[in-house]
C-alpha positions as CSV (number, residue, x, y, z in Angstrom):
1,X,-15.3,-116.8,-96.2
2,X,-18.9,-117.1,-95.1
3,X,-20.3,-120.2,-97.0
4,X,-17.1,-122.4,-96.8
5,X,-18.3,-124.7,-94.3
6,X,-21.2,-126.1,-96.6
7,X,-18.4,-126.8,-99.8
8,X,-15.8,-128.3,-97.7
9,X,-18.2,-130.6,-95.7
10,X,-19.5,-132.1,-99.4
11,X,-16.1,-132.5,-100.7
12,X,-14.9,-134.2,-97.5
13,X,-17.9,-136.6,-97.7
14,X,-16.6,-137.7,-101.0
15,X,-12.8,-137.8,-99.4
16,X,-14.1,-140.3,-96.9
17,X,-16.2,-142.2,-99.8
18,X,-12.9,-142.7,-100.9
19,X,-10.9,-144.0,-98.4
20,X,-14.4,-146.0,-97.4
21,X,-14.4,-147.7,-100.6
22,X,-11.1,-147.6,-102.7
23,X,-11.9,-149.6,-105.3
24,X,-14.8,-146.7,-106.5
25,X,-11.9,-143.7,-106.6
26,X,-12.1,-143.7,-110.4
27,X,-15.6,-143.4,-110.1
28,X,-16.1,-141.1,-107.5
29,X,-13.6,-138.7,-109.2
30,X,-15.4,-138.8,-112.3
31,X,-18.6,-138.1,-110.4
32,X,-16.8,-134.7,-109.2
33,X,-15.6,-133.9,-112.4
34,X,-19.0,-134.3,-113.8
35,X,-20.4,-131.9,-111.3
36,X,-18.4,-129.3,-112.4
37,X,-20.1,-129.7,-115.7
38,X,-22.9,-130.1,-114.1
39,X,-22.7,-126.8,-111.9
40,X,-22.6,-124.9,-115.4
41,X,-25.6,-126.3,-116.7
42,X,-27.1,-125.0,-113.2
43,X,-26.6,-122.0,-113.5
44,X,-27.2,-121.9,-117.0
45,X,-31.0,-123.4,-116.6
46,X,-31.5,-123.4,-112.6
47,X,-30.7,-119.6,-111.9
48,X,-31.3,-118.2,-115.5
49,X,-34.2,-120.5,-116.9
50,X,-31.7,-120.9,-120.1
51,X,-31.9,-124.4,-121.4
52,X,-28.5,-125.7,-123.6
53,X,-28.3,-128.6,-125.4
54,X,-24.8,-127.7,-126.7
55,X,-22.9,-128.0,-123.4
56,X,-21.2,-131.1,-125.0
57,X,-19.8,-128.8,-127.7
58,X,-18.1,-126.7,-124.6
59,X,-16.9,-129.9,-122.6
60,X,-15.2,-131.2,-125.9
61,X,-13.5,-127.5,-126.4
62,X,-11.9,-127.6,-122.9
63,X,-11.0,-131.5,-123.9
64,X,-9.6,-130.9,-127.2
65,X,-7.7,-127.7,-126.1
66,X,-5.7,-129.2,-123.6
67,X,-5.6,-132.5,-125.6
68,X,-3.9,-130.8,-128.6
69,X,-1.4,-128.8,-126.4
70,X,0.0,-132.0,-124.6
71,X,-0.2,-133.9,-128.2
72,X,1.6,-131.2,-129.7
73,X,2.9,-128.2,-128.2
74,X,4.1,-128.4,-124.5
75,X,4.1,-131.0,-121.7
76,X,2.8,-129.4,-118.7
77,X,-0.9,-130.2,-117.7
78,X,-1.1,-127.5,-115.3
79,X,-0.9,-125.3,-118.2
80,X,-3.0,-127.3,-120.6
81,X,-5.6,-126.7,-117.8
82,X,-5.6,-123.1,-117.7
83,X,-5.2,-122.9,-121.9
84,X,-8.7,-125.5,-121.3
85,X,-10.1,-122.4,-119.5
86,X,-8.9,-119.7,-121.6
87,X,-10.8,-121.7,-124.5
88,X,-14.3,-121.8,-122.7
89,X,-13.4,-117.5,-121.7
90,X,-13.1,-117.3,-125.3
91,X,-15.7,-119.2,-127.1
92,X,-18.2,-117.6,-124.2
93,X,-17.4,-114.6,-125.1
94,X,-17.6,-114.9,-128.6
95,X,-20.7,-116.8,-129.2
96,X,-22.6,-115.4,-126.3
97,X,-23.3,-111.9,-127.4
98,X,-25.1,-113.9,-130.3
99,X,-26.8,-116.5,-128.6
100,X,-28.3,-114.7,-125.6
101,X,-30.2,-112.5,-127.6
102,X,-32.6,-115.6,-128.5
103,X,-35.6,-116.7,-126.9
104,X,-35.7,-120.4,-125.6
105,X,-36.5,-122.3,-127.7
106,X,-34.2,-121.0,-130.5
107,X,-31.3,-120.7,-127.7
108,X,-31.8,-124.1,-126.5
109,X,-31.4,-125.3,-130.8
110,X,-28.8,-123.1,-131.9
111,X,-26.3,-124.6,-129.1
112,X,-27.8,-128.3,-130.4
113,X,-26.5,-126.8,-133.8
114,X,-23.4,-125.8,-132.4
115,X,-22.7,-129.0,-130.7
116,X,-23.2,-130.8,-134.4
117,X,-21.0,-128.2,-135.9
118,X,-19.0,-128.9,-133.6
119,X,-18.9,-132.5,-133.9
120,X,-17.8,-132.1,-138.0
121,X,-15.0,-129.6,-137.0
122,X,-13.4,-132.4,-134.8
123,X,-14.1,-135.3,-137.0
124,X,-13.5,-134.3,-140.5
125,X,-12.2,-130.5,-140.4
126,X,-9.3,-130.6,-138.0
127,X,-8.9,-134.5,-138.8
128,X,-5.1,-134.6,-139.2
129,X,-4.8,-132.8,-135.9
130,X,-7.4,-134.3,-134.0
131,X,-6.9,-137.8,-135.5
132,X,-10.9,-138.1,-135.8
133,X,-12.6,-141.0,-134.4
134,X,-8.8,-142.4,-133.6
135,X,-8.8,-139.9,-130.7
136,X,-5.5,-138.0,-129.1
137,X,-3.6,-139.8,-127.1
138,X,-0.8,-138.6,-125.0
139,X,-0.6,-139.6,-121.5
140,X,2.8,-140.6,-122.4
141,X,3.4,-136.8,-123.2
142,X,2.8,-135.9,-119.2
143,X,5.5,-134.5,-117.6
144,X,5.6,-134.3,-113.5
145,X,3.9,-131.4,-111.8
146,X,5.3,-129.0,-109.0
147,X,4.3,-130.0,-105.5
148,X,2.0,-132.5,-107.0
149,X,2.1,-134.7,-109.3
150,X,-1.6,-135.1,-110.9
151,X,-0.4,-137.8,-113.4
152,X,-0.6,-140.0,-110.2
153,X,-4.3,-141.2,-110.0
154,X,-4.2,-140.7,-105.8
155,X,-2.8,-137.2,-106.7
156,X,-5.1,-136.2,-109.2
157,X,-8.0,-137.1,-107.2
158,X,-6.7,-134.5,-104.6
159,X,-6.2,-132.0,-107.1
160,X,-10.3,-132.9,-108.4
161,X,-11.4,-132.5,-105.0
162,X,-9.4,-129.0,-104.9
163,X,-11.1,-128.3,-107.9
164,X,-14.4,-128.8,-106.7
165,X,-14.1,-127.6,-103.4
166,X,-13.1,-123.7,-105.0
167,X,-16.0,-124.4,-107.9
168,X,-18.4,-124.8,-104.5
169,X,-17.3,-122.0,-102.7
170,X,-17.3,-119.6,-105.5
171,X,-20.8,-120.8,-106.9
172,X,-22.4,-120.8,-103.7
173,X,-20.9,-117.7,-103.0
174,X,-22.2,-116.2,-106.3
175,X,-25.8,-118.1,-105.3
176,X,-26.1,-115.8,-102.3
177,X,-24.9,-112.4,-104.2
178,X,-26.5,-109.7,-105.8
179,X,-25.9,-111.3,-109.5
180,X,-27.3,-114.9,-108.2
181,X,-30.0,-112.8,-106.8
182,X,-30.4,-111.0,-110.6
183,X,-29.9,-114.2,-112.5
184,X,-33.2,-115.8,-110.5
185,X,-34.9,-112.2,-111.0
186,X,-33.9,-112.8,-115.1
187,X,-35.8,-116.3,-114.8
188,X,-38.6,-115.1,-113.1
189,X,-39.4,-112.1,-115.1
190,X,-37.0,-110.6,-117.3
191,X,-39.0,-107.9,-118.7
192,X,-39.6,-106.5,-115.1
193,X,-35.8,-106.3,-115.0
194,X,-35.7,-104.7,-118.0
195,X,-38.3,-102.1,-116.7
196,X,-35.9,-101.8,-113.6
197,X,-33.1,-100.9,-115.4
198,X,-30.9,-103.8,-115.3
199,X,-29.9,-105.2,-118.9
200,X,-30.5,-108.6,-118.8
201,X,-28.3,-109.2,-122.0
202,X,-25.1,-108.4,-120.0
203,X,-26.5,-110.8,-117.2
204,X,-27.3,-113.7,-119.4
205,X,-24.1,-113.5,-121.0
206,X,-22.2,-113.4,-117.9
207,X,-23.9,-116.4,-117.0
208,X,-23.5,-117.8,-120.4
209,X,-19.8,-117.4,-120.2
210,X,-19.1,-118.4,-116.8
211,X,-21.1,-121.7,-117.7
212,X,-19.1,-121.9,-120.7
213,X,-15.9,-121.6,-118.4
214,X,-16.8,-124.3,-116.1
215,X,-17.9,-126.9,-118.9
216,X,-14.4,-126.2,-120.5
217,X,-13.0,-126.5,-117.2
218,X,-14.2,-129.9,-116.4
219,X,-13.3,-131.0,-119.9
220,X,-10.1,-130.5,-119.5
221,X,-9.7,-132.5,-116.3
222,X,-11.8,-135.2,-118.3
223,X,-8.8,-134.9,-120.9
224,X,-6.0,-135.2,-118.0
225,X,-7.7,-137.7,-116.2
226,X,-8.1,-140.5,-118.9
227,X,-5.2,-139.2,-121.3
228,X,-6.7,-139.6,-124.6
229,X,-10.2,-137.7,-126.3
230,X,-12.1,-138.6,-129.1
231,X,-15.2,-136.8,-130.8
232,X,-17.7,-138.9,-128.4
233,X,-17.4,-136.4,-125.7
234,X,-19.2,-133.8,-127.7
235,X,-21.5,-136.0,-129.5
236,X,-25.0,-134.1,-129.5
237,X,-26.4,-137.6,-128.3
238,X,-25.3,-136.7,-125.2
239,X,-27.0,-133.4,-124.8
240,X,-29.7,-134.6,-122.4
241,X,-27.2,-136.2,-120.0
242,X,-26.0,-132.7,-118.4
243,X,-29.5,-131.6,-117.9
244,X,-30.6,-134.6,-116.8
245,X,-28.4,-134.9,-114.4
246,X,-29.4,-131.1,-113.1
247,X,-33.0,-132.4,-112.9
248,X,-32.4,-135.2,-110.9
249,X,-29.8,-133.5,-108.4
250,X,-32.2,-130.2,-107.9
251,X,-32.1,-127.2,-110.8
252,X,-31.2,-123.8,-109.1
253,X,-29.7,-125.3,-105.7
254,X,-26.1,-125.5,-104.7
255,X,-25.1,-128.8,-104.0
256,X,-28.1,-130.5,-106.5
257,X,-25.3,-131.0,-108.8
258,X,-23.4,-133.4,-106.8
259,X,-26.5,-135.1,-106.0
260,X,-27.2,-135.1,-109.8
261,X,-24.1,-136.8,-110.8
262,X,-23.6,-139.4,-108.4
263,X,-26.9,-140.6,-109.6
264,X,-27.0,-140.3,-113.1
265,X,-23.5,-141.8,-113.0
266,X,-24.3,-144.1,-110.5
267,X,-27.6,-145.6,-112.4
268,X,-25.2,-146.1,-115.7
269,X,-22.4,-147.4,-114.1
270,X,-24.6,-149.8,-111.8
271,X,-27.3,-150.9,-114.5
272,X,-25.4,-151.0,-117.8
273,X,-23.8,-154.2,-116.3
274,X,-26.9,-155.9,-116.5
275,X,-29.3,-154.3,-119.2
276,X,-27.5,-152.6,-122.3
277,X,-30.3,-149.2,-122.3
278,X,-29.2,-148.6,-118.7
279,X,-30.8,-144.8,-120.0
280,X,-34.5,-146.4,-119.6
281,X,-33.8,-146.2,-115.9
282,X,-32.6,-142.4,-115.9
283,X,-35.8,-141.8,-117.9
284,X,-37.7,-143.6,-115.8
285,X,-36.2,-141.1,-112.4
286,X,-36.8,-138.6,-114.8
287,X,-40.0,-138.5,-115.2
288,X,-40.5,-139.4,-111.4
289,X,-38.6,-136.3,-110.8
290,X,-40.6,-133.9,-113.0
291,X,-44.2,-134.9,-112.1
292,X,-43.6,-136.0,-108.2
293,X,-40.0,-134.3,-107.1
294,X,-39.9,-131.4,-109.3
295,X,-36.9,-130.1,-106.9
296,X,-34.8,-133.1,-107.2
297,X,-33.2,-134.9,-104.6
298,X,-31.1,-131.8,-103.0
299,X,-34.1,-129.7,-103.2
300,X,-36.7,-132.1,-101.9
301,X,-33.9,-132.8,-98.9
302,X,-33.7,-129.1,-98.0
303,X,-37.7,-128.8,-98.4
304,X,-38.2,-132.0,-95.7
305,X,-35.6,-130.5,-93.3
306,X,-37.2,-127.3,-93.5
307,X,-39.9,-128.6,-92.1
308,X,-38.5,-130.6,-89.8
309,X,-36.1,-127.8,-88.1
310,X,-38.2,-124.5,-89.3
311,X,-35.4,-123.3,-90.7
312,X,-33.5,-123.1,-94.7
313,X,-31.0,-126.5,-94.7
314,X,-28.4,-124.5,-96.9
315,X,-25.1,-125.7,-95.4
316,X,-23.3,-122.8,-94.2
């Protein structure tokens, strides 16, 4: 497939981070997890201009869907994971054909809404399922996988970086089609499109859903990977941390995300050890980013090869 080379070189990168520095693997497979999460905000705000603050409220449905299967129902995480997919298909579809149809502004608050609605259904609406602020727990619940056992932290790493590599491939794939062609076009002018012919409602809310499908997704390996939820995953105070992150990395590029993660992540991990508002240093990149690196540190990279080589430093 044209475009694989790019994926599978980042992903091995983070497989040699690994074996580089074994003591980080929990980290670095929470930094690919969150680039999942972080890929659907991309494409949510980097190809389509569309900015969510309710992309917690999608992570915790993911979470909480394959939390209450393995609490409750069945015993397979393989299946929990696609039943965490099915979820994000189905809330996409549901709420998107409402929410496109709004401007900005009033996008960008109704999914804040939605993410505090959400937030009351999990603490005090589904309490004696969810358990509330108790969380689910269930890692004891697991059972053993075919061919590969993600309960295993060294397995389920592999299994992330599987993950991640496909979630590459298809996005950057998608980035150099016709519809990621079309989504830009949406962002850039959306009532020329309209003038073209294309409906930009159907395009919006294919990229609304397939955001809402990878935010789910990388919920539910948030679920599998530490074995319990509770309602802080989709706390609207945490809104800005997704789109942060997609600032930082480079909104609208492929690989931006990864970029993204490993520093947001990286800054709380690192700092929060020594100051307790470790966010006063992502604000502080923040800013740097939006009035001196307004492509972020993937984009500014591909700019500064560009002109080194003469040519586009997309990773083929």
């Amino acid at each position: 497939m044209k475009g694989f080379g790019g994926p599978l070189l980042a992903v091995l990168i983070l497989i040699i981070a690994r074996i580089a520095f074994p003591a980080k693997m929990n980290f670095i497979t929470e930094v690919s997890i969150f680039s999942i999460y972080v890929i659907g905000c991309n494409l949510l705000y980097g190809h389509l201009g569309m900015v969510s603050f309710g992309q917690p409220f999608y992570l915790s449905v993911g979470a909480y869907s394959t939390a209450i299967y393995l609490a409750y129902f069945g015993t397979s995480p393989m299946m929990s994971l696609l039943i965490g997919i099915g979820a994000g298909v189905v809330v996409g579809l549901i709420l998107g054909p409402f929410f496109v149809r709004l401007r900005g502004d009033y996008f960008a608050l109704v999914n804040l809404a939605i993410c505090a609605i959400g937030l009351f259904i999990v603490e005090k609406l589904l309490l004696p399922i969810t358990r509330g602020d108790d969380g689910l727990w269930y890692r004891s619940r697991m059972a053993d996988t075919l061919f590969l056992d993600i309960r295993k932290p060294d397995n389920f790493f592999l299994f992330v970086m599987l993950a991640l590599l496909v979630v590459l491939i298809l996005f950057k794939y998608m980035d150099q089609s016709v519809l990621g062609a079309s989504f830009r076009a949406v962002k850039g002018n959306e009532r020329k499109m309209k003038f073209l012919g294309y409906s930009t409602f159907t395009l919006k809310l294919t990229g609304f859903t397939f955001a809402s499908i990878l935010s789910s997704f990388s919920g539910s390996l948030f679920a599998i990977n530490f074995g319990f939820v509770n309602p802080n995953l989709g706390t609207p105070g945490r809104a800005a941390d997704v789109l942060v992150a997609t600032l930082i990395g480079g909104a609208g590029t492929v690989y931006g995300p990864i970029f993204g993660s490993f520093a947001f992540l990286g800054i709380r991990d690192i700092v929060s050890k020594y100051i307790l508002r470790w966010e006063l240093f992502v604000g502080i990149l923040t800013i740097l980013v939006l009035f001196k690196f307004q492509k972020g540190i993937w984009g500014n990279i591909e700019v500064l090869l560009y002109e080194k080589f003469g040519k586009k430093a997309k990773p083929s």
